[in-house]
GUTIVO-20340 format. One record per residue (C-alpha): x, y, z. Coordinates in steps of 0.02 Angstrom, whole numbers. Each point is the difference from the previous one (the first is absolute). Layout:
BEGIN
xx=X, yy=Y, zz=Z
...
This chain:
BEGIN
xx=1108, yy=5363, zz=10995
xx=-125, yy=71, zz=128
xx=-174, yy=-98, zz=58
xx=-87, yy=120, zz=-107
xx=101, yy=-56, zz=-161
xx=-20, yy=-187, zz=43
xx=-195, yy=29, zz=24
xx=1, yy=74, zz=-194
xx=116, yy=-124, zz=-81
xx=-97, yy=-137, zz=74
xx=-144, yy=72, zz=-47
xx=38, yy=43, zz=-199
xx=104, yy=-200, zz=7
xx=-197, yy=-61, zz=58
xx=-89, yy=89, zz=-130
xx=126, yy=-54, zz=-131
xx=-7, yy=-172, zz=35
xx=-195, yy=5, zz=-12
xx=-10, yy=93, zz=-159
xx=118, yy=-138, zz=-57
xx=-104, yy=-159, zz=72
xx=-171, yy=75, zz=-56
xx=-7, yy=-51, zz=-176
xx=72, yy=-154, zz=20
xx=-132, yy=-18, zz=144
xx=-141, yy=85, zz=-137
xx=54, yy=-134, zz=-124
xx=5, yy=-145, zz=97
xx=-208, yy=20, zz=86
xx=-57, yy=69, zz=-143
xx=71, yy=-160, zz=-85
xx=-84, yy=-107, zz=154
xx=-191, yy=92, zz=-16
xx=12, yy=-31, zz=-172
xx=36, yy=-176, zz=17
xx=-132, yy=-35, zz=120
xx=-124, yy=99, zz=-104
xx=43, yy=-89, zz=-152
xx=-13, yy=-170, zz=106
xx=-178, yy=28, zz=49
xx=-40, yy=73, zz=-153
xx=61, yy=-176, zz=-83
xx=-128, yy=-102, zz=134
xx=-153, yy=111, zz=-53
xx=-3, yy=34, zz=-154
xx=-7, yy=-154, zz=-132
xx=61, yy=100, zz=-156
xx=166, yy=56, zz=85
xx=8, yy=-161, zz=74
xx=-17, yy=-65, zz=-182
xx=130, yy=140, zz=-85
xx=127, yy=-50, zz=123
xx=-2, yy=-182, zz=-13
xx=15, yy=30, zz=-180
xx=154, yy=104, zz=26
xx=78, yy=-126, zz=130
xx=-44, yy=-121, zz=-144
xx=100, yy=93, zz=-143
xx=136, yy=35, zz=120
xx=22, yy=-167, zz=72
xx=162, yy=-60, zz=-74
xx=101, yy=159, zz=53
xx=-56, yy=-4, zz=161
xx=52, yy=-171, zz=8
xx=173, yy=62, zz=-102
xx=42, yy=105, zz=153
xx=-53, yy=-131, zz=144
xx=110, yy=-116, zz=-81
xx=143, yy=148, zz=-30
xx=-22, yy=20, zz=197
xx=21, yy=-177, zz=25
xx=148, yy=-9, zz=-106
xx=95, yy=148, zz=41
xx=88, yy=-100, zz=147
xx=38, yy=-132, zz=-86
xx=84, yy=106, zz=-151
xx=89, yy=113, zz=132
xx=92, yy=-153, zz=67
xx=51, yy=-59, zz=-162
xx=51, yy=145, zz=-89
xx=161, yy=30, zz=104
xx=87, yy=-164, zz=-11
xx=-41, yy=20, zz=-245
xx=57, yy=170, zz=2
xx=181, yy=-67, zz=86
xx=-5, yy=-151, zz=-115
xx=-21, yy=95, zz=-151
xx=101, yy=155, zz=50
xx=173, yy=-131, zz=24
xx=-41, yy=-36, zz=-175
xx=11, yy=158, zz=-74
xx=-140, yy=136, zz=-66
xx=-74, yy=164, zz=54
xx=-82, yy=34, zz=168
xx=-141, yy=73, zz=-94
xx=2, yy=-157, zz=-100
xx=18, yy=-137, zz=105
xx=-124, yy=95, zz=137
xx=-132, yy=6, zz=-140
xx=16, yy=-188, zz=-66
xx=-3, yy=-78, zz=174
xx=-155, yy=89, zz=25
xx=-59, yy=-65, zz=-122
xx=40, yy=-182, zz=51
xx=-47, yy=27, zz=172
xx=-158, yy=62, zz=-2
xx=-50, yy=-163, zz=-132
xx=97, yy=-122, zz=130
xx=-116, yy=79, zz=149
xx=-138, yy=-23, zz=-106
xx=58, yy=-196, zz=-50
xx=29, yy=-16, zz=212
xx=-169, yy=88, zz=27
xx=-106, yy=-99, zz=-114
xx=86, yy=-159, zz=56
xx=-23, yy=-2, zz=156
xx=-189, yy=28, zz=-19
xx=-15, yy=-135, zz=-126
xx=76, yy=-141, zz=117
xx=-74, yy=94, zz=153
xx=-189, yy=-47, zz=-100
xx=73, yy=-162, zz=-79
xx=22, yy=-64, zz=181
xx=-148, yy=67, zz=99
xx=-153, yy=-1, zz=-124
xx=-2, yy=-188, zz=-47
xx=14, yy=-23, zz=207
xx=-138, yy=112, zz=18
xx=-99, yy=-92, zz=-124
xx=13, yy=-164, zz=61
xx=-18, yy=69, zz=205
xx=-157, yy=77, zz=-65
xx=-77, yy=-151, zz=-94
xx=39, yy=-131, zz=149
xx=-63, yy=113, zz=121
xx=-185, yy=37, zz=-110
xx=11, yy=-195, zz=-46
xx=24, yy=-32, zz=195
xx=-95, yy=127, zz=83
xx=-113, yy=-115, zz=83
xx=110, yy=-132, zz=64
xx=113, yy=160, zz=37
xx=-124, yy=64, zz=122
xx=-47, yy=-162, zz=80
xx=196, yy=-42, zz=32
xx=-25, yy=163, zz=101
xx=-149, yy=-44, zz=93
xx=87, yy=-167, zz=41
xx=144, yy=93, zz=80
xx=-126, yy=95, zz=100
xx=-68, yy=-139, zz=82
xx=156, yy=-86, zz=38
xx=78, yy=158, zz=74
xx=-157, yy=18, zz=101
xx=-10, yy=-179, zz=80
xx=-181, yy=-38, zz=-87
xx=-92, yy=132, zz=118
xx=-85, yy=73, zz=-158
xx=10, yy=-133, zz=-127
xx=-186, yy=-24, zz=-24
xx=4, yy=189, zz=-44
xx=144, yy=-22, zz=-124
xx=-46, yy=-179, zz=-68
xx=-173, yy=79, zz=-34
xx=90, yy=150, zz=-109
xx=110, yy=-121, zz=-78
xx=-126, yy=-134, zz=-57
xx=-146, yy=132, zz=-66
xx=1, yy=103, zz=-151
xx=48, yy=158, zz=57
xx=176, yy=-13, zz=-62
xx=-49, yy=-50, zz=-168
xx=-148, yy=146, zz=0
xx=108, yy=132, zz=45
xx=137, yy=-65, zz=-146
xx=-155, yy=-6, zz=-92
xx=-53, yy=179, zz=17
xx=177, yy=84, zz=5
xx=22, yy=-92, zz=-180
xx=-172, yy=94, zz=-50
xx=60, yy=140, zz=57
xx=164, yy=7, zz=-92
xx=-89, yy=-50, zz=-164
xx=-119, yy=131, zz=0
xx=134, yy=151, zz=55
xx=105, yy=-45, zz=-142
xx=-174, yy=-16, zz=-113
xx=30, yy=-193, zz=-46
xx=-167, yy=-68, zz=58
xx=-63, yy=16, zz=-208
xx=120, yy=-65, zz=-148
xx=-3, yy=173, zz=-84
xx=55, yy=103, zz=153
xx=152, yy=-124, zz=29
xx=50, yy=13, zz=-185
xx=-14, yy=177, zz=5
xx=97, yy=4, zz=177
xx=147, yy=-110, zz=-40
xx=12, yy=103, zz=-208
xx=20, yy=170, zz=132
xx=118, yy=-97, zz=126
xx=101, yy=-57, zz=-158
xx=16, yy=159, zz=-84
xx=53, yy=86, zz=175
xx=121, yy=-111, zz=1
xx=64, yy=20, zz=-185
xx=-25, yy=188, zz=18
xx=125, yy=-31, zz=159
xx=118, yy=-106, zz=-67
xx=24, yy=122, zz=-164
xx=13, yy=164, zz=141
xx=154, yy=-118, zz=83
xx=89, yy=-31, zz=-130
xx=-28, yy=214, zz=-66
xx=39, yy=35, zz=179
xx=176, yy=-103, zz=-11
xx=54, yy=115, zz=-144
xx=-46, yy=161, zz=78
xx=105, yy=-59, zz=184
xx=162, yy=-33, zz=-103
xx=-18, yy=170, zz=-60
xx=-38, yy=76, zz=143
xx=140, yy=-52, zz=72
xx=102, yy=44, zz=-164
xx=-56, yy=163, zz=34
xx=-21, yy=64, zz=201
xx=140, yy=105, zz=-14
xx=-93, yy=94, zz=-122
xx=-167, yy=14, zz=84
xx=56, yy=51, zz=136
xx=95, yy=161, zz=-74
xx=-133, yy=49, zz=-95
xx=-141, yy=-28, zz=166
xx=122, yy=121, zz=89
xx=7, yy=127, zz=-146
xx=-186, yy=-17, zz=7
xx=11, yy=29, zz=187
xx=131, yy=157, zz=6
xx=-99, yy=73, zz=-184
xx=-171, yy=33, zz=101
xx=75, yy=24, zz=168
xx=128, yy=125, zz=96
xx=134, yy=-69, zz=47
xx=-5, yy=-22, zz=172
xx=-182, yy=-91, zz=-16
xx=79, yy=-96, zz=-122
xx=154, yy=-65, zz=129
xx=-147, yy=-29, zz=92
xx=-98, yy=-115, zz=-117
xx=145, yy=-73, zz=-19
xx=36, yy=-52, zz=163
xx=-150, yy=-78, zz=28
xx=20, yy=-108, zz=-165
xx=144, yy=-75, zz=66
xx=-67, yy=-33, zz=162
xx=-165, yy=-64, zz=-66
xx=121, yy=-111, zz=-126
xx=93, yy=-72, zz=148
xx=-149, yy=-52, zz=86
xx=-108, yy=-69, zz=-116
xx=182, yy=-84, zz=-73
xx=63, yy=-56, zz=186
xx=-190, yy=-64, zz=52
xx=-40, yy=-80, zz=-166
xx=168, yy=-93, zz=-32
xx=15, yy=-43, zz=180
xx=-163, yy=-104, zz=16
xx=-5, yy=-83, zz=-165
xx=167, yy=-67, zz=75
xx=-64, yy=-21, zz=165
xx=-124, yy=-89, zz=-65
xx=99, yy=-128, zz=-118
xx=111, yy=-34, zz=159
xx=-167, yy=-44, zz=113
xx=-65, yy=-111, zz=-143
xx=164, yy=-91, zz=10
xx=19, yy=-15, zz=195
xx=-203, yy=-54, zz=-7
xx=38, yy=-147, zz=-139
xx=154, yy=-66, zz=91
xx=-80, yy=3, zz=172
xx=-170, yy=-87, zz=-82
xx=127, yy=-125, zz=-59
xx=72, yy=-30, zz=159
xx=-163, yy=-21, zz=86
xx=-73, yy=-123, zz=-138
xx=-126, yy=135, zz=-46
xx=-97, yy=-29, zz=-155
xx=-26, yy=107, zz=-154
xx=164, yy=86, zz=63
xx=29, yy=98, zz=-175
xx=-158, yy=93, zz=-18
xx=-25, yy=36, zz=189
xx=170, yy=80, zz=-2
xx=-46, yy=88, zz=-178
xx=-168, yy=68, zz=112
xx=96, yy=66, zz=154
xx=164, yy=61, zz=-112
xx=-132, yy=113, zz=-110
xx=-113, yy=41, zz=118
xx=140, yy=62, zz=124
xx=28, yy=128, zz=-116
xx=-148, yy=103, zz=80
xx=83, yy=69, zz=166
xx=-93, yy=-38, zz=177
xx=-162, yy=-95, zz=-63
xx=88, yy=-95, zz=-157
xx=70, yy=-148, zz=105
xx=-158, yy=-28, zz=88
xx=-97, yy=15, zz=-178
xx=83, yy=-139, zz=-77
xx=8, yy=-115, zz=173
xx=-184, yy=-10, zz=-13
xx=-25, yy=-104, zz=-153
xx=163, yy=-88, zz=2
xx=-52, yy=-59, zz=185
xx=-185, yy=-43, zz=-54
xx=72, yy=-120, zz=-138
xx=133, yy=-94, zz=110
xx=-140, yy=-17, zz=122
xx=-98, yy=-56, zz=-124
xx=111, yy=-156, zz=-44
xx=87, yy=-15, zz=184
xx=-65, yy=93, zz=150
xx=139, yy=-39, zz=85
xx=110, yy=59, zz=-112
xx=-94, yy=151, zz=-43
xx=17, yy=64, zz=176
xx=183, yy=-51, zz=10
xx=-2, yy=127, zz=-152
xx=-90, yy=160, zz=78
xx=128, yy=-30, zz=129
xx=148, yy=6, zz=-124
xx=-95, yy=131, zz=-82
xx=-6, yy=119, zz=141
xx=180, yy=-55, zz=70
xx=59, yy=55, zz=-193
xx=-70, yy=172, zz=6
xx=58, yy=29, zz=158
xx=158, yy=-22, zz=-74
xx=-11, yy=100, zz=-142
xx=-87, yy=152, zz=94
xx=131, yy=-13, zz=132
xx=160, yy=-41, zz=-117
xx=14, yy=-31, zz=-159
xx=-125, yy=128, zz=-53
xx=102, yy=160, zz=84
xx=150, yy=-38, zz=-70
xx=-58, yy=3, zz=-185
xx=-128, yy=149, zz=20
xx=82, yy=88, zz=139
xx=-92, yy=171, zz=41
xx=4, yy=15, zz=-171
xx=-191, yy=72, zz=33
xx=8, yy=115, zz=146
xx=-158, yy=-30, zz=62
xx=-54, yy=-107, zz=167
xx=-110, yy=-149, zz=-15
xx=-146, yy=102, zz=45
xx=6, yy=114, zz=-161
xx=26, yy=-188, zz=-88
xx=-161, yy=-56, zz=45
xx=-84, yy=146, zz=-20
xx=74, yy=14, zz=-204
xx=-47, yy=-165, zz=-24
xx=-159, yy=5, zz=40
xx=-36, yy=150, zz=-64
xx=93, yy=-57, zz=-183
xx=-84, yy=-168, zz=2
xx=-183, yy=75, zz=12
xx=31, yy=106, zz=-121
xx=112, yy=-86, zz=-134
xx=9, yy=-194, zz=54
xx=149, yy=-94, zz=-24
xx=129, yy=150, zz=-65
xx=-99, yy=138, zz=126
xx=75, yy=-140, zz=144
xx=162, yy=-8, zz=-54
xx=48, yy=177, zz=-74
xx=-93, yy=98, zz=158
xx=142, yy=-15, zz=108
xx=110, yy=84, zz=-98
xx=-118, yy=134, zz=-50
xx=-45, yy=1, zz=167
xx=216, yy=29, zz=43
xx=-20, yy=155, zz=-132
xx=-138, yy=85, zz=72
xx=52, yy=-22, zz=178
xx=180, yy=51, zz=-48
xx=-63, yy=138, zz=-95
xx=-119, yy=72, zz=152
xx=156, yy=-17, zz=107
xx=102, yy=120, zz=-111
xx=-148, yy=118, zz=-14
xx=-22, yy=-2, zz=200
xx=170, yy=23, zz=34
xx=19, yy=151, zz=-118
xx=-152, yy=60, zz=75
xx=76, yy=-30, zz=185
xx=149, yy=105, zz=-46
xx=-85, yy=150, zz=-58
xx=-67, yy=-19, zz=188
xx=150, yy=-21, zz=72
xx=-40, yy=-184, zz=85
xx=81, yy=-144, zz=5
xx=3, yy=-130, zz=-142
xx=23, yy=-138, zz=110
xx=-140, yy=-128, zz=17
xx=50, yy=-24, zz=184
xx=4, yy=156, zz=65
xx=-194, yy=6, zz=-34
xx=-31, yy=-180, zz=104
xx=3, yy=88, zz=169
xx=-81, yy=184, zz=-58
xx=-160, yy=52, zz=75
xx=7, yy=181, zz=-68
xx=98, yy=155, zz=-90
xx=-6, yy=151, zz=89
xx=-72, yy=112, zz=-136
xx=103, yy=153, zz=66
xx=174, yy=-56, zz=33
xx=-35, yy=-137, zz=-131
xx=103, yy=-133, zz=138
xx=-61, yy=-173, zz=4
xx=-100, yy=-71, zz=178
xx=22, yy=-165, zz=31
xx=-143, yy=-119, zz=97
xx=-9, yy=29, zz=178
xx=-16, yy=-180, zz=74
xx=-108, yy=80, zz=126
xx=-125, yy=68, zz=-114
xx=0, yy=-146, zz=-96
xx=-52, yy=-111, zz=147
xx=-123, yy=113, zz=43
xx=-96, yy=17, zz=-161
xx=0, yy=-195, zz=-24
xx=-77, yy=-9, zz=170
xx=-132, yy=132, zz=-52
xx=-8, yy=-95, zz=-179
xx=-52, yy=-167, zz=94
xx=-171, yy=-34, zz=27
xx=-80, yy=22, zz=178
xx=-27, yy=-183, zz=29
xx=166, yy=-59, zz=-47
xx=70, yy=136, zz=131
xx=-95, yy=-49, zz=162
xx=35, yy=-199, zz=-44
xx=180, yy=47, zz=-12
xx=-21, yy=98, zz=152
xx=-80, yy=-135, zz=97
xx=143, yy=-136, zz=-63
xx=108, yy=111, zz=78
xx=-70, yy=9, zz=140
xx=-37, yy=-186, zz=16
xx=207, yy=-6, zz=-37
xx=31, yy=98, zz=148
């Protein structure tokens, strides 16, 4: 095959793979722009707002059906193996015995599920409870146990300062106000606004408790049935699409499946592992209210980069609160502790199971937290992982039908393509010296000039 004939399969392969790529690519920002437009049209106008929440309302319980079935799915997985041998040695259809252990599966992930959310409340909200009414009972002695420890630790130099902020009012003013404050943002300044609050906070949670318990129901089948969905999402897929779009679609399912699966999975138990190492080190050190710090930093940890640092901040504050001492001795556990889980433990779960370096993390993060709070944090770094992976594919597709490189690295050192033998130029070190020398101020040149000529 002559140079000629390379030139025109290479060609016709680049144009192929971009008619293949480009509806996926079509699909996938239209999908984005409509998102974002929808998002902004939710902030500014009230009635959509309105429609919506009424929607999220009515479809409450199966969207908590299939967070649960998510949660679950693991947990059945591991389980179904070791029934289906049990009940297979005793006789019965594969058909059969598959079916039935489904069945008790998915109800025994549920049982496990709900279980370990019931004790995981029945230990840490009675703790929180009581931390929460010592602490508002104690506030003031609280602080002034502080301001004690200041002046000792400061050999008296400012004690008429601190004595004279212990021994006024200002503590018990600002208590004072921050109570006012609370009662009137939650409207229970008047008798009939706190009736009327607490008959809305009670229904919410009667409304919630009902969309649970629906929500249970609808996980067990939806784990009674995946097999099903999925066939008929990928006749769905392959009925409206060619295909070799639809392989495409496809692919990026699966890949958007394994991360979300991998990153999900892998910090909830991340996470658990943390809360553990942080409750037997607090025990170790004699640190108090040891199960709901370690509650705080395990569920907070679950948001990558800022998480640990988000739930040292109030767990630190309250040590301090009741031991200075101790509460530093914590930030320094703290910090030791998510050292190493960044460093160790939290690699080996998660792995590169994201693709992305830490810079893209940050960037998702913030980006998903100031637009959706709490779930925008944690699910925009693995939306983040699809859209960068999916950019790479595009580029790369693009790249070929240029005939360059795919390879990140050879682009580190480029400084230009020749646009007529299309051959990449790498920097000349020369020319690089020289334009950061022309790039640097005049000022900064002659005193670099004259140290090196004082050097000399």
């Amino acid at each position: 095959m002559n140079t000629e004939n390379v030139d025109k399969y290479d060609k016709e392969y680049a144009k192929n793979m971009v008619r293949k790529y480009m509806p996926l690519v079509t699909v996938v920002v239209t999908a984005a722009v409509c998102i974002i437009i929808f998002y902004f049209c939710v902030k500014r106008y009230t009635g959509l707002k309105d429609g919506i929440d009424t929607l999220m309302r009515v479809f409450q319980p199966i969207l908590f059906g299939f967070v649960m079935a998510f949660l679950m799915n693991p947990i059945m997985m591991s389980l179904e193996k070791p029934f289906q041998n049990f009940f297979l040695k005793r006789g019965g259809t594969i058909t059969k015995v598959k079916k039935n252990v489904r069945v008790i599966t998915s109800v025994l992930s549920l049982i496990i599920l709900v279980g370990v959310v019931s004790v995981f409340l029945w230990a840490v909200i009675p703790e929180f409870i009581s931390t929460v009414t010592f602490l508002v009972n104690n506030l003031t002695t609280q602080i002034g146990g502080v301001l004690d420890w200041a002046n000792e630790i400061t050999g008296g130099r400012f004690e008429t300062q601190i004595m004279s902020v212990k021994n006024d009012e200002a503590i018990n003013n600002a208590i004072d106000k921050g109570l006012s404050f609370v009662q009137g943002y939650l409207n229970l300044d008047k008798q009939e606004e706190m009736i009327k609050t607490v008959t809305s906070w009670g229904y919410g949670l009667g409304r919630l408790a009902v969309n649970l318990i629906i929500g249970c129901f609808v996980s067990v089948y939806v784990l009674m049935e995946k097999e099903k969905f999925k066939g008929q999402a990928k006749k769905l897929v392959y009925a409206f699409f060619s295909p070799a779009v639809g392989n495409e679609i496809m692919e990026f399912a699966r890949k958007t499946n394994d991360v979300f699966y991998g990153f999900i999975i892998g910090k909830i138990i991340d996470s658990i592992i943390i809360g553990f190492i942080c409750y037997f080190g607090m025990t170790i050190l004699g640190l108090p209210y040891r199960l709901l710090t370690s509650v705080i930093v395990g569920v907070t940890n679950i948001i990558p980069v800022f998480g640990p640092y988000i739930g040292a901040v109030p767990t630190v504050i309250i040590i301090f609160l009741t031991e200075p001492r101790l509460g530093i001795y914590f930030m320094i556990f703290v910090l030791v502790l998510q050292q190493f889980d960044g460093n160790l433990i939290g690699p080996k779960i998660l792995g590169d199971s994201t693709g992305i370096s830490t810079f893209w993390v940050v960037v998702s993060i913030v980006v998903g937290g100031g637009l959706f709070g709490f779930m925008g944090m944690l699910l925009g770094v693995p939306t983040m992982a699809m859209i960068y992976y999916l950019v790479g594919r595009i580029s790369n597709v693009l790249l070929k039908k240029r005939k360059l490189p795919v390879n990140t690295g050879e682009y580190i050192e480029l400084d230009h393509i020749d646009d007529k033998s299309n051959q990449m130029v790498k920097k000349d070190p020369e020319k690089v010296a020289r334009r950061r020398v022309e790039a640097t101020p005049k000022f900064l040149r002659q005193k670099k000039d004259r140290d090196s000529d004082e050097k000399n």
